[in-house]
HTML snippet that shows the backbone in 3Dmol.js (N, CA, C, O; Angstrom):
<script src="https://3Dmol.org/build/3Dmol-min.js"></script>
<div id="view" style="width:600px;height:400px;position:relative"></div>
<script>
const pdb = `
ATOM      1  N   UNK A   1      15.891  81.659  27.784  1.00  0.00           N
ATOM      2  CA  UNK A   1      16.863  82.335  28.628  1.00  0.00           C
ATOM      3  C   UNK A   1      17.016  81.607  29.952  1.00  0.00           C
ATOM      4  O   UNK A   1      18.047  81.204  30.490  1.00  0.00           O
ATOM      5  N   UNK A   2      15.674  81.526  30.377  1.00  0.00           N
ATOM      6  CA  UNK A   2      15.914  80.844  31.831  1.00  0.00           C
ATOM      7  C   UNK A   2      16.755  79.036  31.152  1.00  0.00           C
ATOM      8  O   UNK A   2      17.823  78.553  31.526  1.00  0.00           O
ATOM      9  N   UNK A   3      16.282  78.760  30.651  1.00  0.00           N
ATOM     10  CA  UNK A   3      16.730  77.137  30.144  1.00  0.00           C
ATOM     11  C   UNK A   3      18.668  77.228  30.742  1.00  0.00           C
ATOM     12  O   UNK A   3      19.376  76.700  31.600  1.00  0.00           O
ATOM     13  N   UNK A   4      18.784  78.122  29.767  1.00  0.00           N
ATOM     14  CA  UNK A   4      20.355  78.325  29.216  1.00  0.00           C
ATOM     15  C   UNK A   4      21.138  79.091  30.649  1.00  0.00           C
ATOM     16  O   UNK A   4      22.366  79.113  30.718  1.00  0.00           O
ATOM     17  N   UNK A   5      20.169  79.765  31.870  1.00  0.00           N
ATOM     18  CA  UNK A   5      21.218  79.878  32.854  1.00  0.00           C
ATOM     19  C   UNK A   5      20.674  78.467  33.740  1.00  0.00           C
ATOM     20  O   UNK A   5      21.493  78.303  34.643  1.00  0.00           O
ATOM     21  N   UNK A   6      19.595  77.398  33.807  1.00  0.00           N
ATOM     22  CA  UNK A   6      19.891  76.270  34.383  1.00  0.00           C
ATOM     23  C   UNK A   6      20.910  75.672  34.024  1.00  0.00           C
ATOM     24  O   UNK A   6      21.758  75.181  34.769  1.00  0.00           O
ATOM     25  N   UNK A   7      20.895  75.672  32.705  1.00  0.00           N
ATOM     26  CA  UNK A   7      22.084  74.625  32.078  1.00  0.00           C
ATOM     27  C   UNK A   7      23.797  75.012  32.384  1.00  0.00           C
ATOM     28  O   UNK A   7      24.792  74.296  32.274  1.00  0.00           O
ATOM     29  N   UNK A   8      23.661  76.370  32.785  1.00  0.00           N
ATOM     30  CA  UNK A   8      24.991  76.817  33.356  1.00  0.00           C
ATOM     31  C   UNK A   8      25.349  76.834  34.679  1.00  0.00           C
ATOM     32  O   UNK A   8      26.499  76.795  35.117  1.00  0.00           O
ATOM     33  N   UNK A   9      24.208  76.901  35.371  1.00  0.00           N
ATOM     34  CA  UNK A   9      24.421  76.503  36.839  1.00  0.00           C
ATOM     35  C   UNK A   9      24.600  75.025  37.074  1.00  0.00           C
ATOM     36  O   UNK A   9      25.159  74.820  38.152  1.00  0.00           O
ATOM     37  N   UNK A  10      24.296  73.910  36.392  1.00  0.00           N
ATOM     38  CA  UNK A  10      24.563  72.751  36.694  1.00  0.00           C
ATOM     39  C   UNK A  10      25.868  72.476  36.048  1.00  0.00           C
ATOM     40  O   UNK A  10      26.782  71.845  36.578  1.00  0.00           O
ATOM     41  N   UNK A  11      25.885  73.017  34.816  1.00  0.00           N
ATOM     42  CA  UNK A  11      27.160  72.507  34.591  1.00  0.00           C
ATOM     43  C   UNK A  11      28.654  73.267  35.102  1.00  0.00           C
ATOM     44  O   UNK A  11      29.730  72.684  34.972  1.00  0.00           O
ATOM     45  N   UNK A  12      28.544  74.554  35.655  1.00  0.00           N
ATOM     46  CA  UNK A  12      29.870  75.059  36.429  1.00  0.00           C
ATOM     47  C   UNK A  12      29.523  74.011  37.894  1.00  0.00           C
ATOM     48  O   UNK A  12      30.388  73.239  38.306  1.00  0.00           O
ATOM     49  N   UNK A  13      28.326  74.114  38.484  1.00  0.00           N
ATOM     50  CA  UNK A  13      28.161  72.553  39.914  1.00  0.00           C
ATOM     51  C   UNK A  13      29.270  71.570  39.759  1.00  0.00           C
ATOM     52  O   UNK A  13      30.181  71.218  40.508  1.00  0.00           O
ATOM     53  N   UNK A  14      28.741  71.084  37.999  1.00  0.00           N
ATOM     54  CA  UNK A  14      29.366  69.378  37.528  1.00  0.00           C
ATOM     55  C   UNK A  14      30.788  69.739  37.694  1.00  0.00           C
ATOM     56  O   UNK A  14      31.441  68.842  38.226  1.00  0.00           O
ATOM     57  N   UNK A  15      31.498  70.887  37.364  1.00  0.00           N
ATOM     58  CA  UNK A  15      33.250  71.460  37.001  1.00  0.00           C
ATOM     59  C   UNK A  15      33.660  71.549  38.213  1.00  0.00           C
ATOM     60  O   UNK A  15      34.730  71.090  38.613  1.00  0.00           O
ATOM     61  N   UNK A  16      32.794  72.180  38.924  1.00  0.00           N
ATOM     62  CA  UNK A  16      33.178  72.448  40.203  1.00  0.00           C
ATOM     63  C   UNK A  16      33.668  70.827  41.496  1.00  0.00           C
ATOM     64  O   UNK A  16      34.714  70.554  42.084  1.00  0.00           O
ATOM     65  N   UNK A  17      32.730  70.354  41.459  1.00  0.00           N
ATOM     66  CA  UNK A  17      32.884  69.322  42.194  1.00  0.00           C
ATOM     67  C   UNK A  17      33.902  67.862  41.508  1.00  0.00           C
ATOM     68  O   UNK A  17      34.315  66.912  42.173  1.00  0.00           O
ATOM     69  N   UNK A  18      34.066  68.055  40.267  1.00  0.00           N
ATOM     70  CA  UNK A  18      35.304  67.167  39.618  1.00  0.00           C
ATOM     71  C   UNK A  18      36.482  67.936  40.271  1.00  0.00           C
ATOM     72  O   UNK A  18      37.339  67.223  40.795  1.00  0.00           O
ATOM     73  N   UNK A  19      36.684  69.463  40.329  1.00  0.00           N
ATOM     74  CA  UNK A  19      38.312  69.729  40.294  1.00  0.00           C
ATOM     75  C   UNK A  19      38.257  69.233  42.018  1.00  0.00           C
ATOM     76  O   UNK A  19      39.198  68.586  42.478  1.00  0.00           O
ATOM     77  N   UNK A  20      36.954  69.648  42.959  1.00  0.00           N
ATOM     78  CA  UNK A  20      37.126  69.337  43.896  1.00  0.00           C
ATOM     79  C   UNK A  20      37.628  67.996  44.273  1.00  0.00           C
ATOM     80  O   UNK A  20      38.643  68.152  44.953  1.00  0.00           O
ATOM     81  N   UNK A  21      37.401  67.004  44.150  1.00  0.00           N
ATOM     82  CA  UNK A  21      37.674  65.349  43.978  1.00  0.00           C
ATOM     83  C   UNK A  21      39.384  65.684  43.214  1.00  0.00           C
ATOM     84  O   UNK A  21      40.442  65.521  43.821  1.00  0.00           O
ATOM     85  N   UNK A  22      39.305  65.980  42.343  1.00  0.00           N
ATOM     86  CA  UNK A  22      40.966  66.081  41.935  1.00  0.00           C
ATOM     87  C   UNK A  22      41.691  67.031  43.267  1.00  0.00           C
ATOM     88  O   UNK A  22      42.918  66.965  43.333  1.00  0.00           O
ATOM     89  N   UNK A  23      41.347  67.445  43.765  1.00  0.00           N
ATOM     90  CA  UNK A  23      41.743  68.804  44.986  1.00  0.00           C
ATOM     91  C   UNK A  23      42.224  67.693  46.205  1.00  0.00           C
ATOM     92  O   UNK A  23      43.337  67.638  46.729  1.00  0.00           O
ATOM     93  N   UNK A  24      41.493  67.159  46.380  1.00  0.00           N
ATOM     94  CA  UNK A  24      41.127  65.992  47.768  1.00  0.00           C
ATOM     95  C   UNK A  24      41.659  64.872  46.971  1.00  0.00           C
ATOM     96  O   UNK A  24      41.275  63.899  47.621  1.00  0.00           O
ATOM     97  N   UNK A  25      42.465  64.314  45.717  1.00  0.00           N
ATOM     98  CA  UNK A  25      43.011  63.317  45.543  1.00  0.00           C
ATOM     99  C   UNK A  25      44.495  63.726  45.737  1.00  0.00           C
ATOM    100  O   UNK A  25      45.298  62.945  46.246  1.00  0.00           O
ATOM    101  N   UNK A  26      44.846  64.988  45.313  1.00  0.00           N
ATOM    102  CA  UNK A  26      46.004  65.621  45.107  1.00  0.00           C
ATOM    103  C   UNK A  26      46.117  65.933  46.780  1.00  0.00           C
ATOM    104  O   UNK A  26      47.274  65.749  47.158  1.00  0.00           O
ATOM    105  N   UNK A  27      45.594  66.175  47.404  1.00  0.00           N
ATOM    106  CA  UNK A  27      46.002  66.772  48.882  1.00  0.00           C
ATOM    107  C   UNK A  27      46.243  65.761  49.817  1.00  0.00           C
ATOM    108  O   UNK A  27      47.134  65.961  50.642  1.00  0.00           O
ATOM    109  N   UNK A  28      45.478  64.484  49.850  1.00  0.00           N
ATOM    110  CA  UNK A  28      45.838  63.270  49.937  1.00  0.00           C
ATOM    111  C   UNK A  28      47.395  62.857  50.098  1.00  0.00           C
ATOM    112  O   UNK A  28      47.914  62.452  51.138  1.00  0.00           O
ATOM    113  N   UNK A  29      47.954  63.023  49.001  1.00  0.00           N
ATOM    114  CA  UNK A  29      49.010  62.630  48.196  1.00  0.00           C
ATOM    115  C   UNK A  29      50.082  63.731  49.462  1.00  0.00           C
ATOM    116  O   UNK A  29      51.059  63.434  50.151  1.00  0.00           O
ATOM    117  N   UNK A  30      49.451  64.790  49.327  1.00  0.00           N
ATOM    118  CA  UNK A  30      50.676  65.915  49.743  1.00  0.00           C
ATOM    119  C   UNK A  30      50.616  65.576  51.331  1.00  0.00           C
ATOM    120  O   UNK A  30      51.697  65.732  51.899  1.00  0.00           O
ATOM    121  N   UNK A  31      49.736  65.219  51.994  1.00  0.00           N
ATOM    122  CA  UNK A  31      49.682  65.462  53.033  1.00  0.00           C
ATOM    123  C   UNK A  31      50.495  63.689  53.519  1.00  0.00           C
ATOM    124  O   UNK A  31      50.972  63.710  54.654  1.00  0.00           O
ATOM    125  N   UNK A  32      50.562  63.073  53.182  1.00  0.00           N
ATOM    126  CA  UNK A  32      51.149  61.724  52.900  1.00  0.00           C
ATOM    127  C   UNK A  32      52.144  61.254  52.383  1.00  0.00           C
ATOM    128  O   UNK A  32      52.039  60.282  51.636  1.00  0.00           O
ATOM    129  N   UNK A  33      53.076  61.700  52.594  1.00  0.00           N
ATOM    130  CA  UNK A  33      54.252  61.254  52.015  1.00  0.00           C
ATOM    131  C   UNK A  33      54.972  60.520  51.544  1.00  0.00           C
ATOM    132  O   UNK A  33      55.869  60.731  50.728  1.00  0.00           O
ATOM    133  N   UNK A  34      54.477  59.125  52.255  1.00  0.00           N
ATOM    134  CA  UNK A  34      54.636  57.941  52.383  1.00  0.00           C
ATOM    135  C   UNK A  34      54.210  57.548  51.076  1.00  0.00           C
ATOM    136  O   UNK A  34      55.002  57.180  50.208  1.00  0.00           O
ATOM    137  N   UNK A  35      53.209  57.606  50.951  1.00  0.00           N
ATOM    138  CA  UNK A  35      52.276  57.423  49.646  1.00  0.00           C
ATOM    139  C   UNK A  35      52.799  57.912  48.172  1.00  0.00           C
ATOM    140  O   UNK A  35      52.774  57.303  47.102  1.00  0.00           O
ATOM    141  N   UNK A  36      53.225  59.070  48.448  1.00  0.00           N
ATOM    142  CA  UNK A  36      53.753  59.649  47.318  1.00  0.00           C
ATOM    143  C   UNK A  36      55.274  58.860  46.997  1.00  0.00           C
ATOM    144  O   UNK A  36      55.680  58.819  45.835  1.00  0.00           O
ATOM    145  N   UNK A  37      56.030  58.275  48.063  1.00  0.00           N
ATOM    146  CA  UNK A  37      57.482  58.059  48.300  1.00  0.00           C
ATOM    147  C   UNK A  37      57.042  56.721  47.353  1.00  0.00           C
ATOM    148  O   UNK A  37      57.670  56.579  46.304  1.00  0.00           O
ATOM    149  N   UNK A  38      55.959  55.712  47.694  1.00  0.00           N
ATOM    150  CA  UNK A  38      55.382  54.449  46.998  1.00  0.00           C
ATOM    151  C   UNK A  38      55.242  54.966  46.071  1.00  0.00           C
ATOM    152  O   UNK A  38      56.271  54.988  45.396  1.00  0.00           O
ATOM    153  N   UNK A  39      54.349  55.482  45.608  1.00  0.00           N
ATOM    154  CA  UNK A  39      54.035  55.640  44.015  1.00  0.00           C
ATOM    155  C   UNK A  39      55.270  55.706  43.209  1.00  0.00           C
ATOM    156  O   UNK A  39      55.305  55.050  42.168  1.00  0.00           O
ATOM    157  N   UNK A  40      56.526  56.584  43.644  1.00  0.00           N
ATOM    158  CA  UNK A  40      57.835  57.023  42.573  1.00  0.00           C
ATOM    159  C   UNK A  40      58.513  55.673  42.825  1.00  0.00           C
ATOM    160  O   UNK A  40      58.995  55.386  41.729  1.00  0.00           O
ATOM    161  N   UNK A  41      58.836  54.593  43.775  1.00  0.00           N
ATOM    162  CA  UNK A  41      59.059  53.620  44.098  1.00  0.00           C
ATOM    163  C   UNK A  41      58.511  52.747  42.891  1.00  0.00           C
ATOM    164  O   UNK A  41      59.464  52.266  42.278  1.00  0.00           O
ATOM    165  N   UNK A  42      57.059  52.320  42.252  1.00  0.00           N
ATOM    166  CA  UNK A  42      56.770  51.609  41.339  1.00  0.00           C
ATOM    167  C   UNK A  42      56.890  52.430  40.242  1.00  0.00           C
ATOM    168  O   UNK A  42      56.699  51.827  39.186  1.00  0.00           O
ATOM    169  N   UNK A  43      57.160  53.689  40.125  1.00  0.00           N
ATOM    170  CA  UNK A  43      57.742  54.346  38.684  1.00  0.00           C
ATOM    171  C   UNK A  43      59.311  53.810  38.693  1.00  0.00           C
ATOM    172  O   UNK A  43      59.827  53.269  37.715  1.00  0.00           O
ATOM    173  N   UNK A  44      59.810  53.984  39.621  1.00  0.00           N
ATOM    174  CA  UNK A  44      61.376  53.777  39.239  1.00  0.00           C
ATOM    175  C   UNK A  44      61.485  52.384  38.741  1.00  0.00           C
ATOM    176  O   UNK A  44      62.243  52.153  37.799  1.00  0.00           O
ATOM    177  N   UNK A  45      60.487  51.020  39.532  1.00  0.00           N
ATOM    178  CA  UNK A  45      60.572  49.732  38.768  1.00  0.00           C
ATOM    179  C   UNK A  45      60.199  49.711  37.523  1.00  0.00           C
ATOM    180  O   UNK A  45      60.579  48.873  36.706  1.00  0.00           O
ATOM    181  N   UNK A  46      59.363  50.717  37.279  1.00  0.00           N
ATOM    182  CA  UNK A  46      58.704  50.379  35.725  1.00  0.00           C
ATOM    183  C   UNK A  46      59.803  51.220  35.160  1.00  0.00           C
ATOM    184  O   UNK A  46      60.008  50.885  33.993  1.00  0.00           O
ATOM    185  N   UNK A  47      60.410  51.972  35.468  1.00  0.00           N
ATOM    186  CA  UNK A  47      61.333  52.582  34.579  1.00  0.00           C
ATOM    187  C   UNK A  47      62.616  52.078  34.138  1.00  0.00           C
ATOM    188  O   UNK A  47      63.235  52.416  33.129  1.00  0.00           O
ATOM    189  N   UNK A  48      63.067  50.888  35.370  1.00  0.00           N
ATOM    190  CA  UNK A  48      63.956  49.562  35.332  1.00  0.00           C
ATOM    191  C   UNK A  48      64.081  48.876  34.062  1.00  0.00           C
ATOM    192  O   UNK A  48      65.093  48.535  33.449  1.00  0.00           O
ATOM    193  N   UNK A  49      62.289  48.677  33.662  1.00  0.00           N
ATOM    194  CA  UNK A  49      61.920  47.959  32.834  1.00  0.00           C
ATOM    195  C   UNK A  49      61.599  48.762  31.331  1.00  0.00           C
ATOM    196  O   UNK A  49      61.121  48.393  30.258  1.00  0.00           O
ATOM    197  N   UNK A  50      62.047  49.856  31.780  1.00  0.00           N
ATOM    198  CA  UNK A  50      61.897  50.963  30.193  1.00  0.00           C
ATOM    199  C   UNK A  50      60.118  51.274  29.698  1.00  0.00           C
ATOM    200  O   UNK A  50      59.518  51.297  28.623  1.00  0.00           O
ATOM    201  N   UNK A  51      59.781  51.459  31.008  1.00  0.00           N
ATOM    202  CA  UNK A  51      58.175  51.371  30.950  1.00  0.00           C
ATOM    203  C   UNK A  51      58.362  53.240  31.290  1.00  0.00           C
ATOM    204  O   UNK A  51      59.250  53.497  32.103  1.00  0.00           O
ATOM    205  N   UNK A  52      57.993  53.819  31.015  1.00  0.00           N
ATOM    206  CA  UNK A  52      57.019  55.521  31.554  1.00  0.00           C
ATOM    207  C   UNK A  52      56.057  55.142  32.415  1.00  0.00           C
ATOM    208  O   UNK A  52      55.210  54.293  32.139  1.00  0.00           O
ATOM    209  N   UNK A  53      56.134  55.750  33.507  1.00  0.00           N
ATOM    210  CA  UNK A  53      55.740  56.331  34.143  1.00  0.00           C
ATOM    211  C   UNK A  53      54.137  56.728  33.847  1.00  0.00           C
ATOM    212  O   UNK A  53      53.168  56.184  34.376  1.00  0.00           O
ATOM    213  N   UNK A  54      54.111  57.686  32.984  1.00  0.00           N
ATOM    214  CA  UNK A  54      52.800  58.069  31.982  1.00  0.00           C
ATOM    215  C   UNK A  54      52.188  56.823  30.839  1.00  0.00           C
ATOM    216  O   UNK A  54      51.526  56.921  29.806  1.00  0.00           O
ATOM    217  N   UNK A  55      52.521  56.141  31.270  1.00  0.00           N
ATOM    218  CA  UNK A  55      52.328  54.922  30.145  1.00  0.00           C
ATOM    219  C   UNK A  55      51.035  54.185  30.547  1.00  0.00           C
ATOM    220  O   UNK A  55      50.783  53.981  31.735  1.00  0.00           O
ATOM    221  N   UNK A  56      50.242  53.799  29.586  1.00  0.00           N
ATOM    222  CA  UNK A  56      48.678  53.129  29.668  1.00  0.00           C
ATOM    223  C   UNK A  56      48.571  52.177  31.281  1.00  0.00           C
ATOM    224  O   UNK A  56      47.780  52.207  32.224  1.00  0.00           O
ATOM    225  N   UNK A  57      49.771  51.406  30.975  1.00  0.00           N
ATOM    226  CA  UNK A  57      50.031  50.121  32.333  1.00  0.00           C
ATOM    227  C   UNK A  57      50.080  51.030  33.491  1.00  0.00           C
ATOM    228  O   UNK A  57      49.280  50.923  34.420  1.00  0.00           O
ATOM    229  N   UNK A  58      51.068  51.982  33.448  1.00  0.00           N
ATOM    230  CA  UNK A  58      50.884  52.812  34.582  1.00  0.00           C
ATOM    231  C   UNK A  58      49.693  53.501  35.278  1.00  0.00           C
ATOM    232  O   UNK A  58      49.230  53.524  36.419  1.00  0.00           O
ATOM    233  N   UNK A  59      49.445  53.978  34.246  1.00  0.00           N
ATOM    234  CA  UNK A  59      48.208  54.366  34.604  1.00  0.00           C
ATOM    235  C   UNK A  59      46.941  53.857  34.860  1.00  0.00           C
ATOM    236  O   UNK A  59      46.188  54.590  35.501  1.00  0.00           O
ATOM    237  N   UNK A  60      46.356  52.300  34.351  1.00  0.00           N
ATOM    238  CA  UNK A  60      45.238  51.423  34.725  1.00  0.00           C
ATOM    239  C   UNK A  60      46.202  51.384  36.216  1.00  0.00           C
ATOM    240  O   UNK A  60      45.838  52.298  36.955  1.00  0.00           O
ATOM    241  N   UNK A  61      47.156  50.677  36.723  1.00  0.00           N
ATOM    242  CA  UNK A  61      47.685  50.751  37.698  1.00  0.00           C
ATOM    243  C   UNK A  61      47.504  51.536  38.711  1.00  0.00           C
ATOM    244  O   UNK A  61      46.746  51.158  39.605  1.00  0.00           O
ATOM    245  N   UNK A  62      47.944  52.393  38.773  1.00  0.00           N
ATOM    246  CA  UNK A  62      47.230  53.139  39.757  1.00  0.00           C
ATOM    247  C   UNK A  62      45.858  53.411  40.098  1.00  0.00           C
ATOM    248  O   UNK A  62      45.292  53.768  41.131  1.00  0.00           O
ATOM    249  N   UNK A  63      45.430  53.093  38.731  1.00  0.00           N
ATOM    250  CA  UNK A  63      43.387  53.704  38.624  1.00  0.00           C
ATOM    251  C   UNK A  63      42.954  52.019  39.370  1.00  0.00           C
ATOM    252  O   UNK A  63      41.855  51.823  39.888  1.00  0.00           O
ATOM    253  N   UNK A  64      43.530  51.450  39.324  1.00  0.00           N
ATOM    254  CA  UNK A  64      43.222  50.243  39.977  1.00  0.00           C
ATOM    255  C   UNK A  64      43.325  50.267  41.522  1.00  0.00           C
ATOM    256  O   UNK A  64      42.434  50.030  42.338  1.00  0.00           O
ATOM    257  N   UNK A  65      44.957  50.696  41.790  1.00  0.00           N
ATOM    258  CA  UNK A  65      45.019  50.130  42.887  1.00  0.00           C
ATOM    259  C   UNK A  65      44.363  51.471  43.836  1.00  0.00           C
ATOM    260  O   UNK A  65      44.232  51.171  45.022  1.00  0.00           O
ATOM    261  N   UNK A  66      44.019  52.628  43.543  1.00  0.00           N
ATOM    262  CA  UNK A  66      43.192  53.625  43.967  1.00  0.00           C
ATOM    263  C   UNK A  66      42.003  53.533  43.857  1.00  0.00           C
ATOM    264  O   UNK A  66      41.405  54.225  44.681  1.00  0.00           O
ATOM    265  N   UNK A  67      41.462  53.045  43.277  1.00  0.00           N
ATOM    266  CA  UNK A  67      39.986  53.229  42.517  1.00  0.00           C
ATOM    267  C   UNK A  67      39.595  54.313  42.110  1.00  0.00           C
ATOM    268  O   UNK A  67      38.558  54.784  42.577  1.00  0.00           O
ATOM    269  N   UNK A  68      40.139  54.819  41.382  1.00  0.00           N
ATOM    270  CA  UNK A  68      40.030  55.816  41.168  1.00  0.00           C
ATOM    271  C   UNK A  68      39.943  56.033  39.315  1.00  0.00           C
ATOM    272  O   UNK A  68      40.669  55.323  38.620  1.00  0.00           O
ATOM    273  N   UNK A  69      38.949  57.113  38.627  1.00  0.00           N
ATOM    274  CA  UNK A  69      39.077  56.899  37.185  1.00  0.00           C
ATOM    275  C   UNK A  69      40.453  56.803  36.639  1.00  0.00           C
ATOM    276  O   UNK A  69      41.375  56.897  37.449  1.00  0.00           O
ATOM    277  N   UNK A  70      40.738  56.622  35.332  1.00  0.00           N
ATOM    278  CA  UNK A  70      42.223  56.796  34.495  1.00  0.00           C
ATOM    279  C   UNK A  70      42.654  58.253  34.671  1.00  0.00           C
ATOM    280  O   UNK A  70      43.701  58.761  35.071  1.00  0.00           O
ATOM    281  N   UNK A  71      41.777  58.632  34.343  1.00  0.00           N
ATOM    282  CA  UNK A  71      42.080  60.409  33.754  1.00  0.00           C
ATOM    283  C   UNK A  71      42.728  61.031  35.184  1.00  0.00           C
ATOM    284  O   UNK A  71      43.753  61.705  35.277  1.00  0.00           O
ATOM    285  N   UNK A  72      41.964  60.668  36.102  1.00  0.00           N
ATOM    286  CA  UNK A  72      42.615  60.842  37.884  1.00  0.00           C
ATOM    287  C   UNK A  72      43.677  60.216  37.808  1.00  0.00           C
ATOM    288  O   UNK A  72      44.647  60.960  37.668  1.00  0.00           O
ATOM    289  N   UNK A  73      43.824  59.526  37.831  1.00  0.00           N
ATOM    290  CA  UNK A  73      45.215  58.753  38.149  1.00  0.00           C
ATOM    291  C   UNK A  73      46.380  59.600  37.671  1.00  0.00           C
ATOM    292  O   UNK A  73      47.372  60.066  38.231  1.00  0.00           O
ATOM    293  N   UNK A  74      45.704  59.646  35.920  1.00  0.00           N
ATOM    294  CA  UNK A  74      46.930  60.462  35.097  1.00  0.00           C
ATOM    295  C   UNK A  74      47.457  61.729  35.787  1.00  0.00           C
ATOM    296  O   UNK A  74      48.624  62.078  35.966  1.00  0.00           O
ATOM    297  N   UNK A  75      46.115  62.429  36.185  1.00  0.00           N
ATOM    298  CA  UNK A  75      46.873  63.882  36.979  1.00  0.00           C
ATOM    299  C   UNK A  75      47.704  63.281  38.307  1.00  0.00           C
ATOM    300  O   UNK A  75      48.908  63.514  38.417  1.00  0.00           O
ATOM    301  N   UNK A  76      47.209  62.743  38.988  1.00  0.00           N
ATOM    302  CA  UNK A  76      47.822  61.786  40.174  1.00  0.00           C
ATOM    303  C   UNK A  76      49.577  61.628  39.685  1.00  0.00           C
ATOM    304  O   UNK A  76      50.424  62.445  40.045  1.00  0.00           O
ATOM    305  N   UNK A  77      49.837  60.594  38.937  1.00  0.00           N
ATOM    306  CA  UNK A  77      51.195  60.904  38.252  1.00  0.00           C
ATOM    307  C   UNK A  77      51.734  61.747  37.468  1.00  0.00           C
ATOM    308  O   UNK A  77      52.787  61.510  36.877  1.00  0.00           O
ATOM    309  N   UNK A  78      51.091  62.818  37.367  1.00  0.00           N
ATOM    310  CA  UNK A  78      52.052  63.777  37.073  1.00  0.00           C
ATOM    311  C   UNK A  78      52.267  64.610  38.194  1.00  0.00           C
ATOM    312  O   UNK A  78      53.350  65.094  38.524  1.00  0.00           O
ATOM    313  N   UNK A  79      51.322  64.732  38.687  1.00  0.00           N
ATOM    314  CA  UNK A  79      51.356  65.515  40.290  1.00  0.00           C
ATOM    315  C   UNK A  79      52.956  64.712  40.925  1.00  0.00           C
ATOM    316  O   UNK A  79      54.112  65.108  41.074  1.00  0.00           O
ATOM    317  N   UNK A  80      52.210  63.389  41.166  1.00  0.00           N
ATOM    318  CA  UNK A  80      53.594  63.222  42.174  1.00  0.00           C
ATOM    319  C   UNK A  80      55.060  62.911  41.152  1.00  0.00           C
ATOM    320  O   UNK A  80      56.126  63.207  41.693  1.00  0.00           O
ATOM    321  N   UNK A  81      55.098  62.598  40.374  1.00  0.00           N
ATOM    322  CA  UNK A  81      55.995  62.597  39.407  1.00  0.00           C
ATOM    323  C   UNK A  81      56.912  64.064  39.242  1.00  0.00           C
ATOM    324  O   UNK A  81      58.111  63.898  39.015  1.00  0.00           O
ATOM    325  N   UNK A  82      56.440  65.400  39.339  1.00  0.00           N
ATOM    326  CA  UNK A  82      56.441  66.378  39.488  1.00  0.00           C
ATOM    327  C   UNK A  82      56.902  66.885  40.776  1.00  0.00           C
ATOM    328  O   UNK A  82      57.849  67.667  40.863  1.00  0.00           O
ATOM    329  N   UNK A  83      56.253  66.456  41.762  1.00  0.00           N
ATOM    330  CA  UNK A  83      57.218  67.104  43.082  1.00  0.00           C
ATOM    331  C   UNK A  83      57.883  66.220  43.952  1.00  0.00           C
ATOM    332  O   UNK A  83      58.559  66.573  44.919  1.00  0.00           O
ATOM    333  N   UNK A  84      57.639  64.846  43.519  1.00  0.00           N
ATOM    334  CA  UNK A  84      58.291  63.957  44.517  1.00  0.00           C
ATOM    335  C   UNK A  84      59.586  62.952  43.739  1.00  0.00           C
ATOM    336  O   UNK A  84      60.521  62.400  44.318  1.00  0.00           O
ATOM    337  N   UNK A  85      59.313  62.943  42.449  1.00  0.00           N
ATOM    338  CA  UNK A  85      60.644  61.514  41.752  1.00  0.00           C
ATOM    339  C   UNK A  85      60.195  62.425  40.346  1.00  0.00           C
ATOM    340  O   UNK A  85      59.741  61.740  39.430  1.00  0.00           O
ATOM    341  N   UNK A  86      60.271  63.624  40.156  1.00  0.00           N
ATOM    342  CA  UNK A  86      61.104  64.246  39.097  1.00  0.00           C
ATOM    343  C   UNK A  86      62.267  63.336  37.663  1.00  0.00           C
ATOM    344  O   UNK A  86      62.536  63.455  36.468  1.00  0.00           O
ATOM    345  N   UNK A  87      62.471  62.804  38.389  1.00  0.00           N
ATOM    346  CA  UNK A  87      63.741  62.138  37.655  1.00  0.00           C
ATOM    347  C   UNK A  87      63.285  60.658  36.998  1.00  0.00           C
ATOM    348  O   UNK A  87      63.955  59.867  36.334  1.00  0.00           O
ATOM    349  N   UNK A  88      62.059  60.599  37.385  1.00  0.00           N
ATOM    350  CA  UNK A  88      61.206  59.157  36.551  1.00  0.00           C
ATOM    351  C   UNK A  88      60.745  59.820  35.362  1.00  0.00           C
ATOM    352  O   UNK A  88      60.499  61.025  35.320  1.00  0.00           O
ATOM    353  N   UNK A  89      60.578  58.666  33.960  1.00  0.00           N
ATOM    354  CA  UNK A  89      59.903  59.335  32.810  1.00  0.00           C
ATOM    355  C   UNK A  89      58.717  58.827  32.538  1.00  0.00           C
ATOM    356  O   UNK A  89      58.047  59.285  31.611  1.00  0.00           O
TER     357      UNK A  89
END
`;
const viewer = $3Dmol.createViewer("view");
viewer.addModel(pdb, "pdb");
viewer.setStyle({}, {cartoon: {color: "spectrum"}});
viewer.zoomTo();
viewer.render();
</script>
C-alpha cells in the first residue's frame, strides 16, 4: 500500500512539472509576440514550399532552434499556429 501511494506521488510530481515546462514554453510565446509573428513567418515559407507546418522538418526545426524536445515543439506549433497564423497548414 505504502509502495503504490509513493509511486503516485512521484509520478503526478513527474505530470506535474512536464505540463509546467509546457506552461512556461507556451507563455513565453504569448507574452512575445514577436516570436510567435517569426515562427508563422517560417510556416508560411514552408508552406510556399507545400511543406505543413506539422510536418517532421518542421518540427526537428523548431526542437532545434529552441532546444527544446520534438513533442514540445509539436504543442509549440500548434499553439502558435492556432492563435497567431491560423491560416498555415
Amino acid at each position: 500500500m505504502n509502495g503504490l501511494l509513493i509511486t503516485l506521488i512521484f509520478t503526478s510530481f513527474g505530470i506535474s512539472q512536464g505540463v509546467m515546462a509546457q506552461s512556461r514554453l507556451l507563455e513565453s510565446v504569448k507574452r512575445n509576440s514577436d516570436e510567435a509573428k517569426s515562427i508563422c513567418e517560417s510556416f508560411r515559407d514552408l508552406n510556399k514550399k507545400n511543406i505543413s507546418a506539422g510536418s517532421q522538418k518542421s518540427i526537428q526545426k523548431i526542437s532545434t532552434q529552441k532546444n527544446i524536445s520534438e513533442v514540445d515543439a509539436e504543442i509549440l506549433s500548434m499553439y502558435v499556429r492556432g492563435l497567431y497564423c491560423p491560416e498555415t497548414f
